[in-house]
VMD Tcl script that draws the C-alpha trace (Angstrom):
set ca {
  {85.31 104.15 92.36}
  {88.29 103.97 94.02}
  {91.88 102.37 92.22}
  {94.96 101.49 93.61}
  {98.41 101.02 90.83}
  {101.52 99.25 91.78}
  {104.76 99.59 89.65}
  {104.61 96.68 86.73}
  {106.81 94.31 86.73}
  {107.81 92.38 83.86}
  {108.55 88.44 83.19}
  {112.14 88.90 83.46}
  {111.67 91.18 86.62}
  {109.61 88.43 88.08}
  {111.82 85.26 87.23}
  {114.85 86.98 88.37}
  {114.24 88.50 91.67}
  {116.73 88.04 94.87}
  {114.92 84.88 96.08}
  {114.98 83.04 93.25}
  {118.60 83.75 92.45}
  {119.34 82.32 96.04}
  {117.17 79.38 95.18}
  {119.17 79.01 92.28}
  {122.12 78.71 94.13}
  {121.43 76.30 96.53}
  {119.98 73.99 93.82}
  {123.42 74.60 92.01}
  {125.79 73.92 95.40}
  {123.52 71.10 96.05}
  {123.46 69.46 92.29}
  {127.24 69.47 92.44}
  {127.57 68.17 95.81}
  {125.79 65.07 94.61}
  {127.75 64.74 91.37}
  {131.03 65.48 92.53}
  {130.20 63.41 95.74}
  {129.24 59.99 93.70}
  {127.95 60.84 89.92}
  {128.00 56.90 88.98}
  {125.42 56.27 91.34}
  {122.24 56.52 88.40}
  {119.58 57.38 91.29}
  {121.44 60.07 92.38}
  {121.73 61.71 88.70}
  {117.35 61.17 88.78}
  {117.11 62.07 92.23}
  {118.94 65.52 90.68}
  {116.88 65.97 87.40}
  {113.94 65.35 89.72}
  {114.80 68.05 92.00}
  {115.84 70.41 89.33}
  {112.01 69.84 87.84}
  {110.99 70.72 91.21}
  {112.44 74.02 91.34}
  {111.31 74.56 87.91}
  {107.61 74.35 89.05}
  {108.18 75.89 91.91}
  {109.30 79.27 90.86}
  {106.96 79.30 87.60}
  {104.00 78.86 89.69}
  {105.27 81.77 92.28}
  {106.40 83.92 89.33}
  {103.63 83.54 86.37}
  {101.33 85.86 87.95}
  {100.90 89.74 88.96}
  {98.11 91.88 90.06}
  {99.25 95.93 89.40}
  {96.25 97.68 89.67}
  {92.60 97.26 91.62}
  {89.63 99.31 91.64}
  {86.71 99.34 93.82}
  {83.70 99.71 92.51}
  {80.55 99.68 94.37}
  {79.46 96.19 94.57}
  {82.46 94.48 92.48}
  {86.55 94.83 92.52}
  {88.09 94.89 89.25}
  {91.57 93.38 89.11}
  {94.33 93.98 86.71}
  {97.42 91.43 86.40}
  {99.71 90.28 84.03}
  {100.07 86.14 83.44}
  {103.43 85.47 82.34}
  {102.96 88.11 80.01}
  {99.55 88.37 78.89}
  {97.53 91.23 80.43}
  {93.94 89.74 81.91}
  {91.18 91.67 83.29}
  {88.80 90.11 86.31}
  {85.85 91.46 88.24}
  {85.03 89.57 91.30}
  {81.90 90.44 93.89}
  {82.77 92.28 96.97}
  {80.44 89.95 98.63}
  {81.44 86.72 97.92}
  {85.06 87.64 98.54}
  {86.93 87.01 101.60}
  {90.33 89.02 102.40}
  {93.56 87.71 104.55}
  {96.51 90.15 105.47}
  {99.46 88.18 105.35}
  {103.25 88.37 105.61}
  {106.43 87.20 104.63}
  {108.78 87.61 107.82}
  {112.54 88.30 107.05}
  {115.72 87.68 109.32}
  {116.32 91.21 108.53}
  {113.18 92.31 111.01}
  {110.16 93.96 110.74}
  {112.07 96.30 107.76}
  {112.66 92.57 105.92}
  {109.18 91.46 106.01}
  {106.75 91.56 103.26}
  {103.31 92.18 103.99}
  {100.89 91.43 100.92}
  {96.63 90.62 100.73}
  {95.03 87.37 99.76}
  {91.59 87.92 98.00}
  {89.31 84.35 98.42}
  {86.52 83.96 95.94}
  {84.29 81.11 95.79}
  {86.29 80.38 92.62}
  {90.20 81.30 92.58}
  {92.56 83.07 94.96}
  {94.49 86.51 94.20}
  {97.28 88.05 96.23}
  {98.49 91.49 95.90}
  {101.85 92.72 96.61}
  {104.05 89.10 96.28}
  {106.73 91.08 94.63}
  {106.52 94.14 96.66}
  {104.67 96.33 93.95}
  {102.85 98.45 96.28}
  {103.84 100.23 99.10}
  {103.03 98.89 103.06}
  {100.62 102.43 103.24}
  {98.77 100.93 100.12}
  {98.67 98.08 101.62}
  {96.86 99.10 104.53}
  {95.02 101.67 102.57}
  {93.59 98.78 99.91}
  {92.37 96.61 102.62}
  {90.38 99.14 104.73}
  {88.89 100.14 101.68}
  {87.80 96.12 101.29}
  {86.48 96.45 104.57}
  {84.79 99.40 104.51}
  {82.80 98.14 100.92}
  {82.14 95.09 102.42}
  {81.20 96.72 105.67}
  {83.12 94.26 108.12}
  {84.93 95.17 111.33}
  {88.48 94.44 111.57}
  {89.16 92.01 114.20}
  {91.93 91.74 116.71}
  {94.14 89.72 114.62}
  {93.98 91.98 111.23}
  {94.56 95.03 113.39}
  {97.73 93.49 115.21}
  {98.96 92.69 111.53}
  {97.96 96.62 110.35}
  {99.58 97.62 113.27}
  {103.28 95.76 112.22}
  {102.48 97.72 108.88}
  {102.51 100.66 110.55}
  {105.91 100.22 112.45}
  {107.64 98.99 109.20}
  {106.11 102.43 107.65}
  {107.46 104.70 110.57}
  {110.47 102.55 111.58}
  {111.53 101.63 108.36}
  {111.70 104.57 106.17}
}
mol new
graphics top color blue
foreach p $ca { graphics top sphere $p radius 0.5 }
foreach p [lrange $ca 0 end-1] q [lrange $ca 1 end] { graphics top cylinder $p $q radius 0.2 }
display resetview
């Protein structure tokens, strides 16, 4: 049994993180440009309460959920996450599980970019580090340990992705 813990982050944490500020912003600068622009116009006040539901959805679906710890056991990983901010429990097989490195690039470089794992069961999909909980070295850490359970090679295009990991972790510290 192996287990990995991020840091927990709360709702608030969650809601109010840089990105979603900036989203916030440019939903504000836009909303005004429209009403200050031509607020008779009644399709442009919808067009604006449409757009504000939007972003609504948007950044309740990207925000509601976090995974902050996950243990390996032998045949089964056992995930720990908070919904909104219910705690929830979930074992999934090893087996029928599928895992994706993936990353968020930045304009900032490889030191901006997020790098975070998608878990694929036959049922639901789970992705670890969206809010940059655990560290990169986790990162890589957690999926060679998938790998390893599952006994999978890594191919060419997880190892270039491990390998931009590693020069966030040595350029980037």
């Amino acid at each position: 049994m192996k287990t990995f813990e991020a840091e927990y982050r709360s709702l608030f944490q969650r809601f109010f993180n840089i990105i979603n500020v900036i989203y916030l912003e440019y939903f504000i600068l836009f909303a005004s440009c429209i009403f200050i622009l031509k607020p008779a116009k009644p399709y442009l006040i919808i067009f604006g309460i449409l757009l504000f539901i939007i972003f609504i959805v948007l950044v309740i679906n990207n925000n509601k959920t976090n995974i902050h710890r996950i243990t390996f056991h032998e045949n089964t990983i056992e995930l720990q996450g908070v919904t909104f901010n219910e705690e929830w429990k979930k074992s999934i097989s090893i087996k029928g599980t599928k895992i994706f490195l993936k990353s968020k690039s930045s304009k900032h470089g490889i030191c901006g970019a997020t790098f975070y794992i998608q878990l694929k069961n036959t049922n639901k999909k789970f992705s670890l580090n969206r809010f940059q909980t655990f560290s990169d070295q986790e990162i890589i850490e957690i999926f060679n340990e998938f790998k390893n359970r599952k006994e999978e090679k890594i191919i060419i295009d997880e190892k270039l992705i491990v390998n931009r990991i590693q020069e966030k972790i040595e350029k980037c510290q």
